[in-house]
N, C-alpha and C positions, 0 to 999 in steps of 0.2 A: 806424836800426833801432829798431824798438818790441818793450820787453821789460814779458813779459808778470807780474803780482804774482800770485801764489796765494795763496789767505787760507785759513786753516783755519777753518772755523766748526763749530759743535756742531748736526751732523744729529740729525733723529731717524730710527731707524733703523726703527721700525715704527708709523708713525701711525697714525689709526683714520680707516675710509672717513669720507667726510663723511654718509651713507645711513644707517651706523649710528650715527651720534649722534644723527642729525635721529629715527631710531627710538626712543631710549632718550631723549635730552632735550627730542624735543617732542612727536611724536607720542603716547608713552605717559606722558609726565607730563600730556598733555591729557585720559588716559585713552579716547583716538579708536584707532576700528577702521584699518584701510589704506582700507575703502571710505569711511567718513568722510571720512577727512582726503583723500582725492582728489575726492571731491566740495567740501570746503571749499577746496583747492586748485585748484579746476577742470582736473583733469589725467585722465591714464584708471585704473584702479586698477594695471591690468600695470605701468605707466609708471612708478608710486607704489612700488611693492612690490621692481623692477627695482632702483631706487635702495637700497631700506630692508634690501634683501639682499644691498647691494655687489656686485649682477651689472653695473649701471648705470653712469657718472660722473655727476656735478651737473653740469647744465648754467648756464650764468648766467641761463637764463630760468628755471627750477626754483629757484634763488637765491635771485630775488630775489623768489618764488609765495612763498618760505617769508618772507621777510621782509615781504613786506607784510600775509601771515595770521599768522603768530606775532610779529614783532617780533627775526629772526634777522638779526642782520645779514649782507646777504649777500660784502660782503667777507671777513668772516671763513669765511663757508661756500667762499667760492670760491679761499682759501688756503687751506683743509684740503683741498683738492681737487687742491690745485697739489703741496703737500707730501705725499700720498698718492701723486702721478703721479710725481713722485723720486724717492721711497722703492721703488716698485716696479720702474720704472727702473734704478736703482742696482743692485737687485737681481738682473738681468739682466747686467748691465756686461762678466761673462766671454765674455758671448756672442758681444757685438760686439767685432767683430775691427777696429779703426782706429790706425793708428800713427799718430803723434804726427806733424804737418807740418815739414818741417827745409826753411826758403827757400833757396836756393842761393847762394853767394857771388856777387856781383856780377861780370860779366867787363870 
């Protein structure tokens, strides 16, 4: 029988989209419009804006558009991205109805 370890670890409980940071730490400290930076991006502007107004997720091809024109690393973007999908998750938690699986004693 394999028993399972539970680790407590220290969640965050309300990350920030990966859209709005790439908003506030790249795009506007480049001081770049949305049409700008999707043209520096080669992306569409809707696609660009989607993101920068957390209507979107970060894709890893959007990832690593920003890391190769800004120098974002895109593992980090695509951790904020993964930790933002928890967070929101978690946040839903009551909803989903699953009890816990109990294996059957062996006959």
């Amino acid at each position: 029988m394999k028993t399972i370890i539970r680790e407590k670890t220290m969640r965050m409980h309300n990350p920030v989209h990966p859209g709005r940071f790439l908003r506030s730490e790249v795009i506007e400290a480049h001081d770049l419009s949305v049409t700008e930076a999707a043209k520096v991006l080669r992306v569409s502007r809707p696609a660009l804006s989607s993101l920068l107004n957390a209507k979107a997720d970060l894709s890893g091809e959007m990832a690593l558009r920003f890391e190769k024109a800004f120098g974002v690393d895109m593992d980090t973007l695509m951790r904020m991205q993964n930790s933002y999908d928890i967070a929101q998750t978690r946040s839903r938690a009551k909803e989903i109805n699953v009890e816990r699986y109990e294996p059957r004693p062996a006959a």
